[in-house]
N, C-alpha and C positions, 0 to 999 in steps of 0.2 A: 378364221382358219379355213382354207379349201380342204376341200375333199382329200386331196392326197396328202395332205399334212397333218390332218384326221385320221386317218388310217395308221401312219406311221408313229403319230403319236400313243394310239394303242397299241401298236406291236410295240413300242420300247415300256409301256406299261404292261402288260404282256410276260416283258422278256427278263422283269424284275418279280414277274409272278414265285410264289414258291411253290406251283405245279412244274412238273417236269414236262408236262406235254403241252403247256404253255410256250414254256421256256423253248422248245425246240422248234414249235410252228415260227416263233418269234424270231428265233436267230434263223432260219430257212428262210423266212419270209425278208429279213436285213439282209443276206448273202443276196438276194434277188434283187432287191433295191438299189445295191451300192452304189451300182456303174449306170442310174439312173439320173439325169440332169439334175441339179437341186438338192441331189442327196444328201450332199453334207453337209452342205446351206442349212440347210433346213433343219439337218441332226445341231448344228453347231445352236441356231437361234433359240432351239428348245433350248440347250443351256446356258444361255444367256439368260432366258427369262426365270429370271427368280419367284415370278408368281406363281409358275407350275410345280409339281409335288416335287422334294428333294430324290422319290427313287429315279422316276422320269429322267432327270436331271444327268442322273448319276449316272447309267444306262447311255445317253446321248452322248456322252463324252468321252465316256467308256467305247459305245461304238468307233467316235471319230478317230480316237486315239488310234484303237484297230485296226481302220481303216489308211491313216496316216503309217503305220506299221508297214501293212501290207501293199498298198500301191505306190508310199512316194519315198520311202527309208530307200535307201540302197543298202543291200546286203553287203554284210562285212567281208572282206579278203579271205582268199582261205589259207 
């Protein structure tokens, strides 16, 4: 795992913490990330690998979902 796939994979371990000031460096520090090359690559592979902890997992996908949400859905008619 590089360096920046290390980093990311604590912030989504982090962002499953049950600290509140965890949780919020974590999703600030995801908001910064998103629109960075590899982003979701990298969110998606985390949950692909089933060797890594189920909250990790849970978190990664939860992001991508998110993120699928927010940049690729098109909003509905009004």
């Amino acid at each position: 795992m590089d360096h920046q796939s290390a980093l990311l994979f604590t912030t989504l371990q982090s962002a499953s913490s049950q600290d509140p000031q965890l949780v919020k460096q974590a999703e600030q520090n995801l908001s910064a990330w998103e629109k960075e090359a590899n982003f979701y690559s990298t969110i998606l592979s985390f949950y692909l690998n089933s060797q890594l902890d189920e909250s990790v997992r849970y978190m990664a996908i939860l992001t991508l979902k998110n993120g699928i949400d927010k940049h690729w859905r098109k909003t509905q008619a009004k």
